[in-house]
C-alpha distance (Angstrom), angle and dihedral (degrees) to the residues before:
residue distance angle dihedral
X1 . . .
X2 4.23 . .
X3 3.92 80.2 .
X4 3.93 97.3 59.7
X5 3.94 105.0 19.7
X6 3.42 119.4 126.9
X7 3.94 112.5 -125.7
X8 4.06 100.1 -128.4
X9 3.78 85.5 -168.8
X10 3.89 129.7 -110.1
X11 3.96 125.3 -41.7
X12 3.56 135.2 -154.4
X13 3.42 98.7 166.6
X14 2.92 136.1 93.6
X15 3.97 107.7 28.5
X16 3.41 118.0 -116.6
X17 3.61 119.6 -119.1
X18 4.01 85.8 -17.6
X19 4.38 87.7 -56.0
X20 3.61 105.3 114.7
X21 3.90 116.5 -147.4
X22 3.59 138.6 91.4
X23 3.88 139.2 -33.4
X24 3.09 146.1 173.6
X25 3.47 126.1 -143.5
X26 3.45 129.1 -155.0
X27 4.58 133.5 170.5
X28 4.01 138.5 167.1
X29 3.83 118.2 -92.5
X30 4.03 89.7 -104.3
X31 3.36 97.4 53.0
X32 3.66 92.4 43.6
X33 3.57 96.2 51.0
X34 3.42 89.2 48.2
X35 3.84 91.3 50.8
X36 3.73 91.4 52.6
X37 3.74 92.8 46.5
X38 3.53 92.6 59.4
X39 3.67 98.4 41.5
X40 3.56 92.3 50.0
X41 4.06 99.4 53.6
X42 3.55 78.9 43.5
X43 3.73 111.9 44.0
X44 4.20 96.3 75.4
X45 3.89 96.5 68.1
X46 3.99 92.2 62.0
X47 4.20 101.8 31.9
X48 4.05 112.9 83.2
X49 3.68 84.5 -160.4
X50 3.99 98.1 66.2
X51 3.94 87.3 38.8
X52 4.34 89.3 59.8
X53 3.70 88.7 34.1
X54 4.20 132.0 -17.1
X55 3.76 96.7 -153.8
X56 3.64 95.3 56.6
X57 3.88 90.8 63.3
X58 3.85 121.5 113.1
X59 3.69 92.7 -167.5
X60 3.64 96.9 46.3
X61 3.42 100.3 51.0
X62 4.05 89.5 40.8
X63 4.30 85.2 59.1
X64 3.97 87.6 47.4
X65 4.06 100.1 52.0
X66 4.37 85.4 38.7
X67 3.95 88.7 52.6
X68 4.28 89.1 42.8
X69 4.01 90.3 45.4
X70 3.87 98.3 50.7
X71 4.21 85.0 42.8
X72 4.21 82.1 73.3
């Protein structure tokens, strides 16, 4: 997998195992996608932003262009 990951950039939050620091995260394009997906149909119920108004939403539209890019 090292080969083919995708490199979802550097972490500090949230600790690890209660030891805070950096990490680097890295998954497959499946389970990426899949990830996205989910967090996208999901994200609206818990973000006051998307309940006033969807469009104006950073995060939102940040899950949207991730789920289009892995869909190459």
């Amino acid at each position: 997998m090292g080969a083919t990951a995708l490199d979802l950039g550097p972490r500090s939050e949230p600790p690890i195992l209660g030891v805070a620091g950096r990490w680097f995260p890295r998954g497959c394009v499946g389970c990426t996608l899949q990830q996205a997906l989910a967090a996208y149909k999901t994200h609206g119920t818990n973000c006051e932003e998307c309940v006033d108004d969807e469009t104006l939403c950073g995060s939102l539209r940040g899950l949207r262009a991730l789920a289009l890019e892995l869909r190459r």
